[in-house]
C-alpha positions as CSV (number, residue, x, y, z in Angstrom):
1,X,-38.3,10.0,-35.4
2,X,-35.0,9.3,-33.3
3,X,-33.0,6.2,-33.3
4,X,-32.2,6.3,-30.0
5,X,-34.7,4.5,-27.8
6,X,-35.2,4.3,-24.2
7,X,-35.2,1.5,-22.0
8,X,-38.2,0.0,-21.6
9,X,-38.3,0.2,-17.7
10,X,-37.6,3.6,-18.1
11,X,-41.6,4.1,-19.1
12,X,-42.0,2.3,-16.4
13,X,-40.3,3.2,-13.4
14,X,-39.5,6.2,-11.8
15,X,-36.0,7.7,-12.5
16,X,-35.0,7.0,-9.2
17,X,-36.0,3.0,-8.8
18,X,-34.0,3.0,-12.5
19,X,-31.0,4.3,-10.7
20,X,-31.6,1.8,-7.9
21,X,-32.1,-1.3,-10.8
22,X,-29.0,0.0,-12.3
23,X,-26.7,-0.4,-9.3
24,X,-28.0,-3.4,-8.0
25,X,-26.8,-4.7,-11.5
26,X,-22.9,-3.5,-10.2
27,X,-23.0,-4.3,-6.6
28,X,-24.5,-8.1,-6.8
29,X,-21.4,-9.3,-8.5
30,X,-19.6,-8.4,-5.8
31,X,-22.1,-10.1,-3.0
32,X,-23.2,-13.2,-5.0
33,X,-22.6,-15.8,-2.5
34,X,-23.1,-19.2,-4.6
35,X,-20.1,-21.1,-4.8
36,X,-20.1,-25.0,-5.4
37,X,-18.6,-27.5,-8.0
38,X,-15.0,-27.4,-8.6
39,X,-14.3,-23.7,-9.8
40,X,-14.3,-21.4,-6.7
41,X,-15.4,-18.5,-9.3
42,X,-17.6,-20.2,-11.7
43,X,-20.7,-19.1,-10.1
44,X,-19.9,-15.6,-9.5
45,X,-18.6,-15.4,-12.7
46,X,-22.0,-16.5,-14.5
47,X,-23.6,-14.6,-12.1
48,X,-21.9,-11.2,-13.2
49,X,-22.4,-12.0,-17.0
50,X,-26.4,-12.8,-16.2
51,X,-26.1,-8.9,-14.5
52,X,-24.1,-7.4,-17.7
53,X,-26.9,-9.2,-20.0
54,X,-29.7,-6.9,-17.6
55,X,-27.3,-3.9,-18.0
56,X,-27.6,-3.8,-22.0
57,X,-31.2,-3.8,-21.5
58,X,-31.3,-1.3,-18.5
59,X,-28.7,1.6,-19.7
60,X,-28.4,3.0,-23.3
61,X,-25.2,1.3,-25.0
62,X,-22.8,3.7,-27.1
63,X,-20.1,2.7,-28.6
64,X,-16.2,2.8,-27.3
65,X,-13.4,4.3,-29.3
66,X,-12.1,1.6,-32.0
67,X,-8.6,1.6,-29.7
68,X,-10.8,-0.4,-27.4
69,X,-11.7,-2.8,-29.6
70,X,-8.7,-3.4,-31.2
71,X,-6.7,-3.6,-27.9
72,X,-9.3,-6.5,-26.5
73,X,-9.2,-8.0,-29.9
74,X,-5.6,-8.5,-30.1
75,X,-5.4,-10.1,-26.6
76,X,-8.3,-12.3,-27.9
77,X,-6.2,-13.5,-30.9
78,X,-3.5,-13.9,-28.6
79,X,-4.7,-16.2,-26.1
80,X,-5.7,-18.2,-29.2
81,X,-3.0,-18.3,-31.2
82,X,-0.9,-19.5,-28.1
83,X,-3.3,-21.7,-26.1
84,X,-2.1,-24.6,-24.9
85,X,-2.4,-27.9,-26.9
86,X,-3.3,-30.0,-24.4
87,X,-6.6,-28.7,-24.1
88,X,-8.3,-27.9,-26.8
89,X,-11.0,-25.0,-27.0
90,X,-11.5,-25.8,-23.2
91,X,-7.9,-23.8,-22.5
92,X,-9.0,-20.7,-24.7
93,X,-12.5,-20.1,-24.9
94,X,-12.9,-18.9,-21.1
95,X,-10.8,-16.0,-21.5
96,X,-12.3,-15.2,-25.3
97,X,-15.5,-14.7,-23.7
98,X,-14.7,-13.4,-20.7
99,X,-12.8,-10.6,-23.1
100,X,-16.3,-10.3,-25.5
101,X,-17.6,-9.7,-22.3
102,X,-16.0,-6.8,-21.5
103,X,-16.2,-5.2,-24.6
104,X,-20.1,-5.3,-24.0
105,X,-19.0,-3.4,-20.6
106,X,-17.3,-0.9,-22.4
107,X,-20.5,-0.1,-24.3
108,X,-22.3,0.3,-21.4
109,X,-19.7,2.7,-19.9
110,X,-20.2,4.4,-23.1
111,X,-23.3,4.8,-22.7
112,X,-22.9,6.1,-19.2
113,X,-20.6,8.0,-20.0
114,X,-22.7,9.5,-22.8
115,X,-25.7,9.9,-20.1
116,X,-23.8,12.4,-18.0
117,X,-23.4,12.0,-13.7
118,X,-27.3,10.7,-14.0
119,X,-26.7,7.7,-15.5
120,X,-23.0,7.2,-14.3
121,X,-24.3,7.4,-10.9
122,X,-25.4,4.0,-10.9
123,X,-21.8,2.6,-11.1
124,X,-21.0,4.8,-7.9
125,X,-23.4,3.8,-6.1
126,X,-23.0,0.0,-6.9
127,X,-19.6,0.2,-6.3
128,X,-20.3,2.1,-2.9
129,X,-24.0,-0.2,-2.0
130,X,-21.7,-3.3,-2.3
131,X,-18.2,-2.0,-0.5
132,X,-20.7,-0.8,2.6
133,X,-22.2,-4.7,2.6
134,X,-19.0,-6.2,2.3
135,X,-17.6,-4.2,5.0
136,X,-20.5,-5.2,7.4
137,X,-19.6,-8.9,6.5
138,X,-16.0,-8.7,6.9
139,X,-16.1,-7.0,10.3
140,X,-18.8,-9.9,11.1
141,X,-16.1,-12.5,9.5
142,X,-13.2,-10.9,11.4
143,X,-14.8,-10.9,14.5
144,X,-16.1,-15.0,14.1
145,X,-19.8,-13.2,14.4
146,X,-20.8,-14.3,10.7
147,X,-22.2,-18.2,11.4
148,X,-25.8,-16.9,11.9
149,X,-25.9,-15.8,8.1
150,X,-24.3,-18.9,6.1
151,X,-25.2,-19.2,3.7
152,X,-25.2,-15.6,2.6
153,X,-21.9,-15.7,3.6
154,X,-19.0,-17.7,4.7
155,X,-17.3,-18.3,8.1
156,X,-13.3,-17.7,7.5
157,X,-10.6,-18.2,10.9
158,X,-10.9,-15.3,13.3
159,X,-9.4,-12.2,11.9
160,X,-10.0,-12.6,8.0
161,X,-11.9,-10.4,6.5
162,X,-13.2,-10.9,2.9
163,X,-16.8,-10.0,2.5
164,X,-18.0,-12.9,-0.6
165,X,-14.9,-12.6,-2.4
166,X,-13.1,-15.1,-0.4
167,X,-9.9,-13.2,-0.7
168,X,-8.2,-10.3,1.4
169,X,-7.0,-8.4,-1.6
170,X,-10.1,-8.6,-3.7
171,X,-11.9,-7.6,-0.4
172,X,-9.7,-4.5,-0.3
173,X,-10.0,-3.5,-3.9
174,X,-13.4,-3.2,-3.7
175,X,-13.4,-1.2,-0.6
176,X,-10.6,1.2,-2.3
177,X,-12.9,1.2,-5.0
178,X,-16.2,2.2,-2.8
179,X,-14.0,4.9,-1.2
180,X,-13.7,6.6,-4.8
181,X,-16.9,6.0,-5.1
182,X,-17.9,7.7,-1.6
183,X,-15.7,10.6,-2.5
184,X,-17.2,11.4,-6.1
185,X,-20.6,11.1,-4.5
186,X,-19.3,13.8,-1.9
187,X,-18.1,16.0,-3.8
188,X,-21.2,16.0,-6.1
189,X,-23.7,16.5,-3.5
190,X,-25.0,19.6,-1.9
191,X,-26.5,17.9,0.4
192,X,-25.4,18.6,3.7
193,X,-27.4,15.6,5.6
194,X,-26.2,13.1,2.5
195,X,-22.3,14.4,3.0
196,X,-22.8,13.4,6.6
197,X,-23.7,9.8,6.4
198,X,-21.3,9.5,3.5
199,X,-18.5,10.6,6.2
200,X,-19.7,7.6,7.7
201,X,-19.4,5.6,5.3
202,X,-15.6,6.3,4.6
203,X,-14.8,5.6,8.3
204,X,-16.8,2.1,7.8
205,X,-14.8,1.5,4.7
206,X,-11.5,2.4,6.9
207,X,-12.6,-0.1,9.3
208,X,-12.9,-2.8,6.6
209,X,-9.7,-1.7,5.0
210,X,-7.4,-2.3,8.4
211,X,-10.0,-5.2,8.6
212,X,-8.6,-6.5,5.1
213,X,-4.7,-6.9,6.4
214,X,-4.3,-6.0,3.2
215,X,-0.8,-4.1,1.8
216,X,-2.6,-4.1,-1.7
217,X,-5.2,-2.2,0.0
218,X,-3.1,-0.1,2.2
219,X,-1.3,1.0,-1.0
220,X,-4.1,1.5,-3.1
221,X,-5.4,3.9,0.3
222,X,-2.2,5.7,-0.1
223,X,-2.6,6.6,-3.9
224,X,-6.5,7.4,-3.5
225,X,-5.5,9.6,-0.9
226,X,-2.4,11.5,-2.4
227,X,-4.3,11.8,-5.3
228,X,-7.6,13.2,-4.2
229,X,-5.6,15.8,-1.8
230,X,-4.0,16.9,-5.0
231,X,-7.5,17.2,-6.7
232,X,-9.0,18.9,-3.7
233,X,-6.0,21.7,-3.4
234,X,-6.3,22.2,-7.4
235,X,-10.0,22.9,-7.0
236,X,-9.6,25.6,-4.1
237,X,-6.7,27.5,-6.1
238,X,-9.4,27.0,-9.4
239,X,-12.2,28.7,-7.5
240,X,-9.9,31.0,-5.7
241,X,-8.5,32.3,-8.9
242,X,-12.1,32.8,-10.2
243,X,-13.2,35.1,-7.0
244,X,-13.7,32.7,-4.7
245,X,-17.2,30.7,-4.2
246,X,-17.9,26.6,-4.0
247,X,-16.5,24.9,-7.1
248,X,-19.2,23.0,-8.6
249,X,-17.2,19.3,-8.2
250,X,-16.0,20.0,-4.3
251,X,-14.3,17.4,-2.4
252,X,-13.1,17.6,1.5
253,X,-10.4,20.1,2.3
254,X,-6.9,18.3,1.8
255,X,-5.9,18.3,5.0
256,X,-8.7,16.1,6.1
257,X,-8.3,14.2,3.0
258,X,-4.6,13.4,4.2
259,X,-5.8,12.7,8.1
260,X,-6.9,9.6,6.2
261,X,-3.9,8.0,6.5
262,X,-2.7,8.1,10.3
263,X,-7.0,7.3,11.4
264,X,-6.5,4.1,8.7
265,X,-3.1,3.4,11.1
266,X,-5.0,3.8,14.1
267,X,-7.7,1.8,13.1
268,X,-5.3,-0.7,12.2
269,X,-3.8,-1.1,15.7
270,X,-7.4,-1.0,17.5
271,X,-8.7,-3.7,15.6
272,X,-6.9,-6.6,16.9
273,X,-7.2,-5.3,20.4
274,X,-10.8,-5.8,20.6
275,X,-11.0,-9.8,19.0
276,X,-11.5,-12.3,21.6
277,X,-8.2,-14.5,20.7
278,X,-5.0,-13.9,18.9
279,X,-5.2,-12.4,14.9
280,X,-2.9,-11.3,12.7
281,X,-3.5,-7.5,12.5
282,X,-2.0,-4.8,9.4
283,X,1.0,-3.9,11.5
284,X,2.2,-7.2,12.3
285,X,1.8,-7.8,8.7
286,X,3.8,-4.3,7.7
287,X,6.5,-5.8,10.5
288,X,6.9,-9.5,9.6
289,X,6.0,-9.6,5.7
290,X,5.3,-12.9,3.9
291,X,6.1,-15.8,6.1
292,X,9.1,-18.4,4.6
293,X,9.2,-18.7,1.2
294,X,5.8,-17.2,0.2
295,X,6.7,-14.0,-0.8
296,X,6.6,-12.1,-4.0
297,X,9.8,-11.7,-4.6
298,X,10.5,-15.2,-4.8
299,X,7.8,-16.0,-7.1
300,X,8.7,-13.3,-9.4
301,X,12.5,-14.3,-9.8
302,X,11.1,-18.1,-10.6
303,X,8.8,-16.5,-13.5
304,X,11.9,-14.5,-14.5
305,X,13.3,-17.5,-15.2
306,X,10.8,-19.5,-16.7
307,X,10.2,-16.3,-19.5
308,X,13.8,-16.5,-19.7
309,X,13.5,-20.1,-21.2
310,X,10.9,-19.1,-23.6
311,X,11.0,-15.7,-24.0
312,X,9.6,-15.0,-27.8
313,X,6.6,-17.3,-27.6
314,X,5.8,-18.1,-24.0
315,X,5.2,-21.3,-22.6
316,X,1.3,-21.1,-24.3
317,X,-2.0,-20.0,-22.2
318,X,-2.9,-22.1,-19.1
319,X,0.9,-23.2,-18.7
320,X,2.2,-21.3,-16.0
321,X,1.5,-24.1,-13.3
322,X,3.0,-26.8,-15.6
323,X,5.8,-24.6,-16.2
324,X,6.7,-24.2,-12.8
325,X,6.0,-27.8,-11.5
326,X,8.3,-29.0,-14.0
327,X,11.3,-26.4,-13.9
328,X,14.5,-26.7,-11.3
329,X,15.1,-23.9,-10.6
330,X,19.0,-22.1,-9.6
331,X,17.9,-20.7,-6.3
332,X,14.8,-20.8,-3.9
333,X,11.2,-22.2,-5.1
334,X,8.0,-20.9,-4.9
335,X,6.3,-23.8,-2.8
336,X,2.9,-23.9,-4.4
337,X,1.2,-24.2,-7.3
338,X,1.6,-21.0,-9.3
339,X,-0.8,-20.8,-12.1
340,X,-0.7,-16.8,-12.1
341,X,2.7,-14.7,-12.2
342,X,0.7,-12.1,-9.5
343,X,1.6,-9.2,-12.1
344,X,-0.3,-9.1,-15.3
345,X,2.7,-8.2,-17.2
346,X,4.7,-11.1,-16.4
347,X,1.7,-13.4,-17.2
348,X,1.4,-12.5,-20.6
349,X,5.0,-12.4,-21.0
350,X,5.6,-16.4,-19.1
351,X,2.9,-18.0,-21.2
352,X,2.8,-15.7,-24.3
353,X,6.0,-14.2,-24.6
354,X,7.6,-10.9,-24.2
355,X,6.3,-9.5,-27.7
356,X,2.3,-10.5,-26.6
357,X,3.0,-9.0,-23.0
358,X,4.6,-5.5,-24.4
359,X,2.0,-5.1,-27.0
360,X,-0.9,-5.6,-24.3
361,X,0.6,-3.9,-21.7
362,X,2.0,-1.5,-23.8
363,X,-0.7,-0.4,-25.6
364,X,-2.7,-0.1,-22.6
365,X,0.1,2.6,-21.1
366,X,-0.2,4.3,-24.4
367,X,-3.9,4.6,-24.4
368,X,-3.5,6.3,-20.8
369,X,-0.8,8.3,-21.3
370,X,-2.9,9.8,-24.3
371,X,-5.7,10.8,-22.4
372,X,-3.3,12.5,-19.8
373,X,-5.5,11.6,-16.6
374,X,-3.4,14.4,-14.7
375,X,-5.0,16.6,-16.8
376,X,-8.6,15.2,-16.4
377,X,-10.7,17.9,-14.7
378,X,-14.5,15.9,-15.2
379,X,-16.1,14.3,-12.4
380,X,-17.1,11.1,-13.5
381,X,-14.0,10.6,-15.5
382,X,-12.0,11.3,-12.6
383,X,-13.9,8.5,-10.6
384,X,-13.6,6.1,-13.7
385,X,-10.0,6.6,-13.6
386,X,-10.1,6.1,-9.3
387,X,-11.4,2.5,-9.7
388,X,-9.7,1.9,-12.9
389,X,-6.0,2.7,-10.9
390,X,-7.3,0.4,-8.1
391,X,-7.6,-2.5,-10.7
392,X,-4.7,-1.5,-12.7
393,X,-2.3,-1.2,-9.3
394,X,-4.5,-5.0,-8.0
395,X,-3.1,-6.4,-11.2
396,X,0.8,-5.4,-10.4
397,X,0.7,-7.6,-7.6
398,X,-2.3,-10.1,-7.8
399,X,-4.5,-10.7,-10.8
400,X,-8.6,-9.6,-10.1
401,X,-9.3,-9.5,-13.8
402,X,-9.7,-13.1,-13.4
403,X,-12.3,-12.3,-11.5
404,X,-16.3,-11.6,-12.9
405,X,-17.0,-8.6,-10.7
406,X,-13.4,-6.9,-11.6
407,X,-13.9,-7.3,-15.1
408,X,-17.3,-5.9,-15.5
409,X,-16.2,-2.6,-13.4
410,X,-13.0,-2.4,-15.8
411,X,-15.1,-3.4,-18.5
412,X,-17.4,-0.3,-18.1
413,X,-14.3,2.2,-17.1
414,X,-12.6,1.3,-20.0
415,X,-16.1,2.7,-22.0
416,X,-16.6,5.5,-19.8
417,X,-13.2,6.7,-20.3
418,X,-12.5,5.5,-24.2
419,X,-16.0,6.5,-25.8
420,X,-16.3,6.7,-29.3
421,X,-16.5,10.4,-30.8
422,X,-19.8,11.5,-31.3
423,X,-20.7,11.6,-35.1
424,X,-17.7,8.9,-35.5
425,X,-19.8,5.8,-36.0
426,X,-22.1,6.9,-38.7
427,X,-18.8,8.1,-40.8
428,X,-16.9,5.0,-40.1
429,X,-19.8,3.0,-40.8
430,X,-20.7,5.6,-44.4
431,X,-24.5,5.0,-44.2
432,X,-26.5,6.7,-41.4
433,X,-29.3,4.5,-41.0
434,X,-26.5,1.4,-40.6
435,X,-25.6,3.1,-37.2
436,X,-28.9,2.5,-35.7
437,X,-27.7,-1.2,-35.2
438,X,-25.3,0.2,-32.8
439,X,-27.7,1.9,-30.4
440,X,-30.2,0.2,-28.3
441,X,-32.7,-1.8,-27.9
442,X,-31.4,-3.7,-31.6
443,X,-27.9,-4.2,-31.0
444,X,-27.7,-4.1,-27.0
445,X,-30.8,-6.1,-27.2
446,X,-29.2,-8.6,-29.4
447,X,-26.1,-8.8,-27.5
448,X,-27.8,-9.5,-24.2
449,X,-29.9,-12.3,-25.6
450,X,-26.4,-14.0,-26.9
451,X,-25.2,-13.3,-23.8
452,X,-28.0,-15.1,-22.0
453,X,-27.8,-18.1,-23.8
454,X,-24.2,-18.5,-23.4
455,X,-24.7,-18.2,-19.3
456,X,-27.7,-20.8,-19.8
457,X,-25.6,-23.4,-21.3
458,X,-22.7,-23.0,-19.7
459,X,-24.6,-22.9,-15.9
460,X,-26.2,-26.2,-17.4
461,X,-22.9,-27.4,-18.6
462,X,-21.5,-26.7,-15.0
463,X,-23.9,-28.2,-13.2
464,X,-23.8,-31.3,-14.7
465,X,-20.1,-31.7,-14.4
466,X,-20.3,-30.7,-10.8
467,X,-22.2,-33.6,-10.1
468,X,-19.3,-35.3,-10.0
469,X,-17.4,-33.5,-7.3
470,X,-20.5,-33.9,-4.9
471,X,-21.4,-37.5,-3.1
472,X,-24.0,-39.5,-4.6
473,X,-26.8,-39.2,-2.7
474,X,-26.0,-35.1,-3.2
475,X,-26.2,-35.9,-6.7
476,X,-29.2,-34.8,-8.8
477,X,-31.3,-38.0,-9.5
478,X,-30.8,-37.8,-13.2
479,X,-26.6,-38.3,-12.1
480,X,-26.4,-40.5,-9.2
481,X,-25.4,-43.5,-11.4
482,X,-23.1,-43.1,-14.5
483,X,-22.1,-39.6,-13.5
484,X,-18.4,-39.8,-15.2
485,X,-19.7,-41.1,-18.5
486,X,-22.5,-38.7,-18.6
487,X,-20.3,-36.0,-17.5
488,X,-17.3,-36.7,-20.7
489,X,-19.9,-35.2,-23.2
490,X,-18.8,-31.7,-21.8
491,X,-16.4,-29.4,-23.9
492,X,-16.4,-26.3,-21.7
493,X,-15.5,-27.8,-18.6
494,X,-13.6,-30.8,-20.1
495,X,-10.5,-30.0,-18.1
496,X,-12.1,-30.9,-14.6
497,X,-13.9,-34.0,-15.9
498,X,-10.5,-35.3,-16.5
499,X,-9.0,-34.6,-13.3
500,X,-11.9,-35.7,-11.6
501,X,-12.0,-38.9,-14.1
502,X,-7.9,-39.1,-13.1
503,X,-8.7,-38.8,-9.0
504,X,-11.2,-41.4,-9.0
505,X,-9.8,-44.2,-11.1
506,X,-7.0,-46.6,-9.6
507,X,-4.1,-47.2,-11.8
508,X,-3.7,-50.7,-12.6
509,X,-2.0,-52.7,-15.7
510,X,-4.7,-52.9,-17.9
511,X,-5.5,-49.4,-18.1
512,X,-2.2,-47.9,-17.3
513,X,-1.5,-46.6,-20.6
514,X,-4.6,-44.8,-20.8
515,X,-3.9,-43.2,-17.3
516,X,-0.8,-42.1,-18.3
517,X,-2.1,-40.3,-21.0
518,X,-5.0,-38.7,-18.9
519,X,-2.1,-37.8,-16.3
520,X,-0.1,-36.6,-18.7
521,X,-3.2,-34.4,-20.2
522,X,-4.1,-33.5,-16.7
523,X,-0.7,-32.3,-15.0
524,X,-0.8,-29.6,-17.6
525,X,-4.5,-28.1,-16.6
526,X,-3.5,-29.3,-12.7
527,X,0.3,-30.3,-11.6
528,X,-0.3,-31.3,-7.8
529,X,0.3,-34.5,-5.7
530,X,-2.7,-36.5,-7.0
531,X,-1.6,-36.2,-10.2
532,X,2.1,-36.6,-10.2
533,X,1.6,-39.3,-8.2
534,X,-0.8,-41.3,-11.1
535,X,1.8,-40.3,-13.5
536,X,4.1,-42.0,-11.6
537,X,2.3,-45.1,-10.8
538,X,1.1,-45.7,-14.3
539,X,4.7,-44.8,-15.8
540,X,6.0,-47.7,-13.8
541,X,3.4,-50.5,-14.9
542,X,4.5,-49.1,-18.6
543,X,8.0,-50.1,-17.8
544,X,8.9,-46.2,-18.0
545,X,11.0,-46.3,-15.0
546,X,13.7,-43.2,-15.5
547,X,10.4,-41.1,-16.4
548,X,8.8,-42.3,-12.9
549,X,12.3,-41.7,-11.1
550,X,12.4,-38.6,-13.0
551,X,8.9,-37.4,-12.0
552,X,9.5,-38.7,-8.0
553,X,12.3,-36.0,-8.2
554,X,10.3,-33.7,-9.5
555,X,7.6,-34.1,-7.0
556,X,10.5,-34.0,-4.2
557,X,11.5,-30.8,-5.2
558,X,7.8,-29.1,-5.7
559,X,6.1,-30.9,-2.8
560,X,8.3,-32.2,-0.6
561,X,5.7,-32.8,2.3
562,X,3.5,-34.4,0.5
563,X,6.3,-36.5,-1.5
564,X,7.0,-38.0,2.2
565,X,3.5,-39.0,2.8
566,X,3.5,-40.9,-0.6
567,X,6.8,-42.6,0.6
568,X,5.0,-43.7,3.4
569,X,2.0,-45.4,1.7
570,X,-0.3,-42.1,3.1
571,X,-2.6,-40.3,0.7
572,X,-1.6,-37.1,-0.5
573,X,-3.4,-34.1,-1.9
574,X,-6.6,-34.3,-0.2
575,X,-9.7,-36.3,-0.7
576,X,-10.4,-37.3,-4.4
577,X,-13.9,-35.9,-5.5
């Protein structure tokens, strides 16, 4: 008898409609096009968790190397041990599960990882399915050709491109990610007919790159490039030196490999010729740069200054936004809200300090470093570490891992390329018959019903909130009447009840002091116009008036537009929900 079972569709399918289950589990993160209530990502987010659960049932779980677990648990204990307090478990919980999630990611891409190109397969070709779909939308979106499939999709302004990720960059990533993908399928396929279509494929996924606008993209395209030419000359000198012959792992001669790059620029330049009215296309973008005083440079130096004020313990987890809104700056201001530095490393440092940040970060580079990926000569590793540099390079300038279908690829890289030694658990664990618990269907089993039940209650939990961000006779009939009170019962989400609670209650003497503390609560999870300007109101029936001259100054500086409006009796900051 063996303590390693098989999936139970595996008795029942053939391998091939496994491999097809499998990555349709990957690619529908990517493509999930719900989006309602007041978190642009919540749905997308459950939606990839409810596809991880399937995934510990589907593919055989191993287990990752204990560096992996110790590297997610310490930036689990981190987030906790400086959330904000003005939350409660609302500020930290998110990100703690969203981290236990990925550690059941890197199981499975232990698992694949242990299952050879068969089983890894299924993240290539999830990755790929899902780039190819997305690229088909964006060129629909970029083109204003997409109305006739809303809601499977969403209409942006002419000439933005974004599949259902509802931004460029993340668009982009997961084309650079397919075109790894593409390229690892490529070079593992005799096929002559499959290669063919798969050159399509990359040209499509050039198309939706230029599509993109995207300099994220363009230098991911770069670095996939470079690198693959480099693998691709290695592998001709390797099979030259051995007599000569097709190497078994072959990708496109290096030359065409590097004619990527100038049909990518050409592309680029054709694309806006063909839309009926005037877009933004990639060279303009390359020319011009971040209009005013948008770009990243500027948002950087202000996050250099705000670790500067606290550099040893951050300003705590969630804070960034209230650290900005509330910080004069020396020189030029970032003129939004900034609730994420746009470069992982400064993140952790602004609201966890520069010891939290170097140890993450850090230990991260280390764990690379070690496994010397310029040495790497597997195939599936080498694709693991493709979309894990897309990420990883994403993350310098923007932040995807706050994103459900980001994490869940990272998730199973980090797995794929950090497995556990074979023979490792049993010793660690002293008793062999203990280390059954760690192989499916007991453990993964386990984990995926846990896993279920969170996504239940919190898609419940989310739901029920929402119901007060939609118009009454929108609401479900349980919530058309009473929908704030019945809505204050929630923990998870207990951040947008309070901003919505803050937005739809006028200020006036007799509750002012409990406004002001919801305002004050509230401009922590949420520091824009609405807000402010409650503070503000409620400050002055308090008889707090060099707190509401001190706050008007504040919104001056952060918002001057809409700081006019609210001089002139207009309504700022959009419609309340």
């Amino acid at each position: 008898m063996t303590s390693r079972a098989v999936p139970a569709e595996a008795d029942a399918l053939s391998p091939k409609a496994v491999g097809a289950v499998r990555a349709g589990l990957v690619a529908f993160p990517f493509l999930c096009p719900l989006v309602a209530g007041p978190s642009v990502q919540a749905w997308q987010l459950l939606a990839t968790w409810v596809c991880l659960a399937a995934m510990l049932l589907a593919i055989p779980v191993a287990v990752p190397a204990r560096g992996i677990w110790a590297w997610l648990g310490a930036g689990a204990a981190a987030v906790v041990l400086f959330s904000s307090p003005h939350a409660g478990a609302a500020a930290w919980l998110p990100a703690v599960v969203v981290l236990a999630a990925m550690a059941a990611a890197a199981c499975v891409g232990a698992g694949m990882a242990r299952g050879g190109a068969g089983t890894s397969g299924g993240l290539a070709v999830g990755v790929l399915v899902a780039g190819l779909v997305s690229a088909v939308l964006g060129l629909l979106q970029y083109y204003g050709l997409a109305e006739p499939l809303v809601p499977w999709t969403t209409t942006p302004a002419l000439g933005q491109a974004y599949g259902n990720l509802r931004q460029r960059n993340q668009f982009a990533t997961l084309i650079s990610m397919a075109l790894v993908a593409a390229l690892w399928i490529y070079a593992a396929q005799p096929s002559a007919r499959i290669r063919r279509w798969l050159v399509a494929a990359a040209l499509l996924l050039l198309v939706a790159a230029a599509a993109s606008t995207s300099r994220t993209g363009l230098l991911q395209l770069l670095s996939i490039v470079g690198v693959a030419a480099f693998i691709a000359r290695r592998e001709r000198r390797g099979a030259a030196a051995d007599g000569g012959g097709r190497p078994p792992f072959s990708l496109p001669p290096p030359l065409v490999l590097l004619a990527m790059v100038p049909v990518y620029f050409a592309i680029a330049w054709l694309l806006p010729q063909l839309a009926a009215g005037e877009v933004e296309g990639m060279m303009q973008r390359l020319q011009e740069g971040a209009p005013g005083d948008h770009t990243r440079m500027i948002l950087w130096r202000n996050v250099l200054s705000l670790i500067a004020a606290h550099p040893l313990a951050g300003w705590g987890w969630g804070e960034l936004a209230f650290a900005h809104y509330s910080t004069l700056y020396d020189g030029p201001r970032f003129p939004e809200i900034l609730d994420n530095a746009h470069n992982l490393s400064l993140h952790l440092a602004v609201e966890m300090g520069i010891p939290v940040s170097v140890l993450v970060c850090g230990g991260f580079l280390w764990m690379v470093m070690a496994a010397r990926p310029w040495r790497e000569r597997d195939p599936v590793r080498l694709m693991a570490w493709g979309m894990l540099g897309a990420i990883a390079l994403h993350s310098l300038l923007e932040y995807p891992l706050w994103y459900g279908p980001f994490q869940l690829v990272f998730g199973l890289c980090l797995g794929m390329l950090w497995p556990a030694r074979r023979g490792a658990t049993a010793s660690s664990l002293r008793q062999r018959s203990r280390a059954r618990w760690l192989e499916p269907p007991v453990l993964s089993s386990a984990a995926a019903v846990v896993l279920m039940a969170v996504v239940g209650y919190a898609t419940w939990d989310y739901i029920r909130i929402s119901q007060i961000y939609l118009a009454r006779d929108e609401r479900l009939p349980a919530y058309e009447d009473g929908t704030l009170a019945k809505a204050r019962k929630s923990w998870l989400f207990a951040r947008q009840v309070d901003f919505a609670e803050l937005t739809l209650t006028a200020v006036t003497p007799a509750n002012a002091a409990a406004m002001h503390s919801l305002a004050e609560r509230t401009l922590h999870f949420s520091p824009e116009p609405r807000v402010i300007v409650k503070l503000i109101e409620s400050a002055e029936l308090m008889g707090r008036g060099e707190e509401a001259r001190d706050q008007a100054e504040r919104f001056r500086i952060a918002f001057p537009a809409e700081y006019e409006r609210w001089l002139k009796g207009l309504p700022v900051g959009g419609q309340a929900p």
